[in-house]
N, CA, C and O atoms as a GROMACS GRO file, in nm:
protein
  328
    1UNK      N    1   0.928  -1.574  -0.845
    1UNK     CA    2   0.927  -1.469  -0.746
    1UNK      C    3   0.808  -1.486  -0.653
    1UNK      O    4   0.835  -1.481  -0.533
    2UNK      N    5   0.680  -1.506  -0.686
    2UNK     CA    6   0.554  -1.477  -0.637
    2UNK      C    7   0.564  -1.616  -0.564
    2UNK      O    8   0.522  -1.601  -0.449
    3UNK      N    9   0.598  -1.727  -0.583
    3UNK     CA   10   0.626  -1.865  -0.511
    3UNK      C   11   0.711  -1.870  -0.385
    3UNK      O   12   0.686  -1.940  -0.286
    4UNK      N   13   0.820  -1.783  -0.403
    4UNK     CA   14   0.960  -1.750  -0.297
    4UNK      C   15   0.836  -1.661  -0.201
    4UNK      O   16   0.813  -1.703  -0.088
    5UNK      N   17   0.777  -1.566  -0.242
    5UNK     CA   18   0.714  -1.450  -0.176
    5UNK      C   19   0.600  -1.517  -0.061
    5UNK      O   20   0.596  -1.481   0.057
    6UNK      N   21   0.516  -1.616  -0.120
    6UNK     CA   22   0.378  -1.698  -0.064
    6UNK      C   23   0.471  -1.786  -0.011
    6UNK      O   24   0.435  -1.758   0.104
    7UNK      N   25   0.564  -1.873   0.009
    7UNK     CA   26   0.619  -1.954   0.081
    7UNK      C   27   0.657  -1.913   0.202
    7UNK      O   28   0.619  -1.983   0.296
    8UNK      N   29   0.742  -1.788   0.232
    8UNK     CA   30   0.799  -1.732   0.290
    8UNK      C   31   0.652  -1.670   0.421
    8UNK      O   32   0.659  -1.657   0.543
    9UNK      N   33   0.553  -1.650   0.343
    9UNK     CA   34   0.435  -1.632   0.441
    9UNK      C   35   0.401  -1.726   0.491
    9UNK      O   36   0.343  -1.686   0.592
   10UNK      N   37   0.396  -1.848   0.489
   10UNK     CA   38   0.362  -1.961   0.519
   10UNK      C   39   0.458  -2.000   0.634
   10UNK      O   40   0.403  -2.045   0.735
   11UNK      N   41   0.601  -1.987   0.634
   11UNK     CA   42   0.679  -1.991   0.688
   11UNK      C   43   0.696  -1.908   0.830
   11UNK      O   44   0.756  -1.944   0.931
   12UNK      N   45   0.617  -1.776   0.803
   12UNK     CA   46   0.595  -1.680   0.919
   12UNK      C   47   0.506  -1.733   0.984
   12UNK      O   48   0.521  -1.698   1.101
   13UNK      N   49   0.376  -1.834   0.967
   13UNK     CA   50   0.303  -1.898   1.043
   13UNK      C   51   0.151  -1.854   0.964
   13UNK      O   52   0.044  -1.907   0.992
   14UNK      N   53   0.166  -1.759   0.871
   14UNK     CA   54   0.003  -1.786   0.781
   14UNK      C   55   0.002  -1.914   0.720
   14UNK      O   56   0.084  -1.980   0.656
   15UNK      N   57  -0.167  -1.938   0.776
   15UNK     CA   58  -0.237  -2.125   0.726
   15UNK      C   59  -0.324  -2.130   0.638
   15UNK      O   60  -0.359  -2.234   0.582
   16UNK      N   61  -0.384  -1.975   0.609
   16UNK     CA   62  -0.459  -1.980   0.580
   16UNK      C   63  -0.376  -1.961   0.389
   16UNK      O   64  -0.269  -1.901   0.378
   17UNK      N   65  -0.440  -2.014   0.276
   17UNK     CA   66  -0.399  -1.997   0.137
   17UNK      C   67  -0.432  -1.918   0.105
   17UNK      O   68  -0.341  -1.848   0.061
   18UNK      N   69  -0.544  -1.866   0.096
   18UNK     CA   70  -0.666  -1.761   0.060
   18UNK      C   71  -0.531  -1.612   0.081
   18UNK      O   72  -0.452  -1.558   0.003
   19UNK      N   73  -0.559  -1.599   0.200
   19UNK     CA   74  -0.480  -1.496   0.289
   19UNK      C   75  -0.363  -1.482   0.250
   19UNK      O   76  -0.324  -1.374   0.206
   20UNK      N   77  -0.250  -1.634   0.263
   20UNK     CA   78  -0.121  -1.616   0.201
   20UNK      C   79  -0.091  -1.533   0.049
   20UNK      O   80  -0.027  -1.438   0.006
   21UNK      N   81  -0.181  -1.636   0.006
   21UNK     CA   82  -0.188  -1.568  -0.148
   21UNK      C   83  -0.195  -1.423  -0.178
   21UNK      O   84  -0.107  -1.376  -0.250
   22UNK      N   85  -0.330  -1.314  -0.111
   22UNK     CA   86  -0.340  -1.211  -0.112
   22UNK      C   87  -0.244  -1.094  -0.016
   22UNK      O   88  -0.270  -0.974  -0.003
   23UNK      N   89  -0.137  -1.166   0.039
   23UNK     CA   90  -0.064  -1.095   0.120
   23UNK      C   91   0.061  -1.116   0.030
   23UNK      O   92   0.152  -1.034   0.040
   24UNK      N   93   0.071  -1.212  -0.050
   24UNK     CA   94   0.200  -1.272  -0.138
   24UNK      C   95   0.188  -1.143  -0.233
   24UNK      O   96   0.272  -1.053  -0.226
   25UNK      N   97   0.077  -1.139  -0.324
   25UNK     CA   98   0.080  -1.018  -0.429
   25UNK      C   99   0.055  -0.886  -0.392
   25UNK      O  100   0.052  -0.788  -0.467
   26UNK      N  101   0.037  -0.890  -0.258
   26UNK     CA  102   0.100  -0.718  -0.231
   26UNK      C  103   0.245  -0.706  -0.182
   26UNK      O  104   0.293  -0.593  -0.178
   27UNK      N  105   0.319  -0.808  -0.147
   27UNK     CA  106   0.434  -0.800  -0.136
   27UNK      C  107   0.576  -0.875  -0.248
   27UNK      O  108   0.683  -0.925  -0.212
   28UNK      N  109   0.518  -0.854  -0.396
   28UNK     CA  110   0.573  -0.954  -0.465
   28UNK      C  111   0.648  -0.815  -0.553
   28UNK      O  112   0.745  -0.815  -0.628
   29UNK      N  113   0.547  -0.685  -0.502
   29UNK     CA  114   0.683  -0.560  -0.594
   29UNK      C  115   0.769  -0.571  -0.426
   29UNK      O  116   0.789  -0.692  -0.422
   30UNK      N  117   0.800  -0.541  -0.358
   30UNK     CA  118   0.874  -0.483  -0.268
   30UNK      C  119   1.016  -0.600  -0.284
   30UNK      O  120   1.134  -0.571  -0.266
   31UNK      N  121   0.955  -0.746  -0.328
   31UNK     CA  122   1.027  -0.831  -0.243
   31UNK      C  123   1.107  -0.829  -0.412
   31UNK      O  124   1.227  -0.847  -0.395
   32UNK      N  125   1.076  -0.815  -0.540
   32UNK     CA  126   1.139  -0.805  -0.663
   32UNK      C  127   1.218  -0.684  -0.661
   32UNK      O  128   1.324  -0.685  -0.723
   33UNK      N  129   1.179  -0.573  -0.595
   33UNK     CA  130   1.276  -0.458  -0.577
   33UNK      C  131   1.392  -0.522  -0.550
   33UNK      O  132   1.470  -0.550  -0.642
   34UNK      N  133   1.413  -0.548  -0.441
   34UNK     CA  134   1.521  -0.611  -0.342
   34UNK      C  135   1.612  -0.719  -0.383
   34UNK      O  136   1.722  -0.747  -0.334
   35UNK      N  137   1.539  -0.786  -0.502
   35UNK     CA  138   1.605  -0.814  -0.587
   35UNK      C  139   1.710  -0.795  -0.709
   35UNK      O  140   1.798  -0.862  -0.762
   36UNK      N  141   1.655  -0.673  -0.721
   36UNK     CA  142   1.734  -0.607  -0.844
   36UNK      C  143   1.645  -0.526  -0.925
   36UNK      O  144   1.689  -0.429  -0.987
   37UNK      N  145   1.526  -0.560  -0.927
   37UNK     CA  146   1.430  -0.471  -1.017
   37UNK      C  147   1.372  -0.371  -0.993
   37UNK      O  148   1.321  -0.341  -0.886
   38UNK      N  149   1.375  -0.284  -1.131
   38UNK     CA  150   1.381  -0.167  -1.089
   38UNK      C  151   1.212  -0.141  -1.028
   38UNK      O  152   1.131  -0.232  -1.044
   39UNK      N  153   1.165  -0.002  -0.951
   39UNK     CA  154   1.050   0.011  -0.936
   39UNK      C  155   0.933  -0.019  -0.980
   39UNK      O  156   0.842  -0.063  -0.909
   40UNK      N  157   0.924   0.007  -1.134
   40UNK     CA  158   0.861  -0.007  -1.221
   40UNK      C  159   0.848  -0.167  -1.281
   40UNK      O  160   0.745  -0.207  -1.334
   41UNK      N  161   0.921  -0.216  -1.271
   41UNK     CA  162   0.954  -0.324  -1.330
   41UNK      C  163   0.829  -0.385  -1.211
   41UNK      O  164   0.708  -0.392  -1.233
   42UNK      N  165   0.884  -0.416  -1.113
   42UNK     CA  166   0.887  -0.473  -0.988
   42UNK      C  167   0.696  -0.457  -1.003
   42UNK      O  168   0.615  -0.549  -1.015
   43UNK      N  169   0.665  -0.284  -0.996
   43UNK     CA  170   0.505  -0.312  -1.013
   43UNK      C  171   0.464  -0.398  -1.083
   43UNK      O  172   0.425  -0.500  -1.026
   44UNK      N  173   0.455  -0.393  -1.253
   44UNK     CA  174   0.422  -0.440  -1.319
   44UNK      C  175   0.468  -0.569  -1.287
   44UNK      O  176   0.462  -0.614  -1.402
   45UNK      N  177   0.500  -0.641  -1.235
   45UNK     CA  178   0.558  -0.819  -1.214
   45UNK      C  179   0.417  -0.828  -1.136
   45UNK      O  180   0.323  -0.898  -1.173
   46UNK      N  181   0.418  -0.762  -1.045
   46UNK     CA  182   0.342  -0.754  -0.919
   46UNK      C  183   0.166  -0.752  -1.003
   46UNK      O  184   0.098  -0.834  -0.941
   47UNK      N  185   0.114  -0.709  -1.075
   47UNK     CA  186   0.015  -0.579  -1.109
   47UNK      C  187  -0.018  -0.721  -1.236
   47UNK      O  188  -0.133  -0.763  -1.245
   48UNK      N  189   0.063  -0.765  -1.301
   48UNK     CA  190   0.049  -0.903  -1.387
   48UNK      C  191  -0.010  -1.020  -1.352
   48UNK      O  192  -0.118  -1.071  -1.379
   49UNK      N  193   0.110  -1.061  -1.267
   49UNK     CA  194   0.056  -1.147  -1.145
   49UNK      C  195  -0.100  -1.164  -1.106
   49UNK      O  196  -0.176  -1.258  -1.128
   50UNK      N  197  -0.119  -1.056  -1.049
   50UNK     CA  198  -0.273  -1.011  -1.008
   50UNK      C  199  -0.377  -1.032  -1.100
   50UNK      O  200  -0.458  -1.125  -1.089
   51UNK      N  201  -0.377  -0.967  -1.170
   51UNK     CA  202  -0.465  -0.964  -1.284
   51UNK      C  203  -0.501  -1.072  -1.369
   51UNK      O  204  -0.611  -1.092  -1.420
   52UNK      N  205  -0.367  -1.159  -1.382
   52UNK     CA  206  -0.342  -1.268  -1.488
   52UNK      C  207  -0.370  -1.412  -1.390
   52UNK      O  208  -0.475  -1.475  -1.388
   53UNK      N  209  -0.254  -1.440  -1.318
   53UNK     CA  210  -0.262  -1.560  -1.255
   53UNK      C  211  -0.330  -1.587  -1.144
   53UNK      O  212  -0.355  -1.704  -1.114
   54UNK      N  213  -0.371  -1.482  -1.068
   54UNK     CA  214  -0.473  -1.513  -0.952
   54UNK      C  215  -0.603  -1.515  -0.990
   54UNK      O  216  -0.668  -1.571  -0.902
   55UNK      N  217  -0.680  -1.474  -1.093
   55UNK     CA  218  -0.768  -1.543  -1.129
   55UNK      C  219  -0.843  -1.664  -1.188
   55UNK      O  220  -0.962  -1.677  -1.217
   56UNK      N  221  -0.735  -1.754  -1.198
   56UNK     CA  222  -0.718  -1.845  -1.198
   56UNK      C  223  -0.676  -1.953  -1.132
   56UNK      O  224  -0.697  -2.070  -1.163
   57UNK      N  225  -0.610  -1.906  -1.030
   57UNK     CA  226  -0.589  -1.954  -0.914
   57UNK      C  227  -0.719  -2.054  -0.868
   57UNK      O  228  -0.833  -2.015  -0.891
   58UNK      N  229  -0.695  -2.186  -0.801
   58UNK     CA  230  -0.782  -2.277  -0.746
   58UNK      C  231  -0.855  -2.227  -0.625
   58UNK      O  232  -0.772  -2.186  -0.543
   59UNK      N  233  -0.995  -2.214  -0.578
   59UNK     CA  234  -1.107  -2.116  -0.545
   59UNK      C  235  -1.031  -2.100  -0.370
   59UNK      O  236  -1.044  -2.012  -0.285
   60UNK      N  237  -0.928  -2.269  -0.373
   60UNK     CA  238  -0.887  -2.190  -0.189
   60UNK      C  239  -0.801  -2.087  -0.163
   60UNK      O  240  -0.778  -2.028  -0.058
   61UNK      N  241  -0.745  -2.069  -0.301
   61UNK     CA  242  -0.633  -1.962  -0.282
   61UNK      C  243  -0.667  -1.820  -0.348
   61UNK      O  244  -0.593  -1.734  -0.397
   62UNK      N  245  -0.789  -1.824  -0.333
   62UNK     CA  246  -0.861  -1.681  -0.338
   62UNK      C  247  -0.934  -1.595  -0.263
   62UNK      O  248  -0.961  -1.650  -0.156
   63UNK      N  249  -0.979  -1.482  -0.270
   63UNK     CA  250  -1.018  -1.485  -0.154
   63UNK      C  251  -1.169  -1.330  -0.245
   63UNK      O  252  -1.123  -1.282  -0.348
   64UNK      N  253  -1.262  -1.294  -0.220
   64UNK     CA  254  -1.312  -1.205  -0.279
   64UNK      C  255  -1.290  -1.090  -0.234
   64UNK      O  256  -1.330  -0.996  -0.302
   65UNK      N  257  -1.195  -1.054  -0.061
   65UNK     CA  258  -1.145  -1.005   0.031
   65UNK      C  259  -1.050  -0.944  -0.046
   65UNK      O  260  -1.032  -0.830  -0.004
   66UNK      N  261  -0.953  -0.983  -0.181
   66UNK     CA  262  -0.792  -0.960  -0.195
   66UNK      C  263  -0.881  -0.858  -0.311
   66UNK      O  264  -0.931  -0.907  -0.412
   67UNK      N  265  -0.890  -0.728  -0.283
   67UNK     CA  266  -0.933  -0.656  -0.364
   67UNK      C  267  -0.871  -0.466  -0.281
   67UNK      O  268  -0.840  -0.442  -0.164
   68UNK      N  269  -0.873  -0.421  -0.340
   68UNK     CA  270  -0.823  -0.253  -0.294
   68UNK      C  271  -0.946  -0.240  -0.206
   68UNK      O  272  -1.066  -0.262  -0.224
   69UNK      N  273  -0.869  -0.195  -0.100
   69UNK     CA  274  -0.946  -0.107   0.062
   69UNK      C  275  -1.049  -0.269   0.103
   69UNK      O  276  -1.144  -0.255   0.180
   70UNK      N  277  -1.018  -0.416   0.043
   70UNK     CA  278  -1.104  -0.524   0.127
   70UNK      C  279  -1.017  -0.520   0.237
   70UNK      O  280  -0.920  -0.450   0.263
   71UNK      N  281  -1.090  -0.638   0.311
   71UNK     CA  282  -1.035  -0.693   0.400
   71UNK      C  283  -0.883  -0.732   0.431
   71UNK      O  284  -0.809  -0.721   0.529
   72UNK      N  285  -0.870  -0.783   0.301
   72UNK     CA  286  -0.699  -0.855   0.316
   72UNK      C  287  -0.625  -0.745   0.207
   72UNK      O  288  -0.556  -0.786   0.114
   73UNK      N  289  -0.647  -0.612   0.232
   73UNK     CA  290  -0.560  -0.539   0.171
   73UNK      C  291  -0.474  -0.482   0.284
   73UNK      O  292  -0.526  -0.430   0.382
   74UNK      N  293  -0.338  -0.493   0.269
   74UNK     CA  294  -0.260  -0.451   0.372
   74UNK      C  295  -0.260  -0.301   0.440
   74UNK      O  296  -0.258  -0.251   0.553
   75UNK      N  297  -0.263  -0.254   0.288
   75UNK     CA  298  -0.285  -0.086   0.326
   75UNK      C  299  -0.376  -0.027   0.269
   75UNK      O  300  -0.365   0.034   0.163
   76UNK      N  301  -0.515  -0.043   0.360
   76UNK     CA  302  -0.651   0.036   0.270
   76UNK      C  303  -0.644   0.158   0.306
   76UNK      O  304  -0.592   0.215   0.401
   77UNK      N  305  -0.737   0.210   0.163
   77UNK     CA  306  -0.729   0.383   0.169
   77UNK      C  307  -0.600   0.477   0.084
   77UNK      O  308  -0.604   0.597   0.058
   78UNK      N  309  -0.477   0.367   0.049
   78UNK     CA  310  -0.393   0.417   0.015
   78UNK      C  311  -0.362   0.431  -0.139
   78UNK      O  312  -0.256   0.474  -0.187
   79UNK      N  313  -0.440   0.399  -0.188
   79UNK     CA  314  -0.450   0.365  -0.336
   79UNK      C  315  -0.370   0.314  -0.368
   79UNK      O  316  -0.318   0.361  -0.470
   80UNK      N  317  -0.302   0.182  -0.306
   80UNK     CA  318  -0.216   0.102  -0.418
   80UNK      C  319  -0.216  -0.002  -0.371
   80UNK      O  320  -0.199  -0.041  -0.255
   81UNK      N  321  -0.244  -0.073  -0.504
   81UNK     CA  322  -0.324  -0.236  -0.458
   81UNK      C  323  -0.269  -0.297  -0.601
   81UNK      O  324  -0.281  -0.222  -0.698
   82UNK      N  325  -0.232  -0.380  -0.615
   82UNK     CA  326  -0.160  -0.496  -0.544
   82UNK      C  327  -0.040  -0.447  -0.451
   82UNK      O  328   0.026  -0.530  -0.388
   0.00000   0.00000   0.00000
């Protein structure tokens, strides 16, 4: 899911990895909804993701920015991050 999601940004014309990446896991519940999964589900895919595999992630595809109300949060202030 989260691979289909970061590709697809890349595809819109983001170059940057860092960025892709942190725009990929705020849009990895919306784009699993749409899939079939339910709300909940869809967070937690999303909220896993985050927590688990992006910290580990290789240092270009991070960013210290991809954090609630940073820089590369899509919707700061709103309390929901990833």
């Amino acid at each position: 899911m989260h691979i289909v999601v970061h590709e697809a940004i890349h595809v819109a014309g983001e170059r940057s990895e860092a960025t892709t990446e942190c725009t990929a896991v705020q849009r990895d519940a919306r784009a699993a909804e749409l899939l079939g999964a339910t709300p909940v589900q869809a967070q937690a895919l999303a909220l896993m993701y985050y927590e688990q595999a992006y910290p580990q992630m290789h240092p270009d595809y991070r960013s210290g920015g991809c954090v609630e109300d940073g820089p590369l949060d899509l919707s700061p202030g709103d309390g929901q991050f990833p």
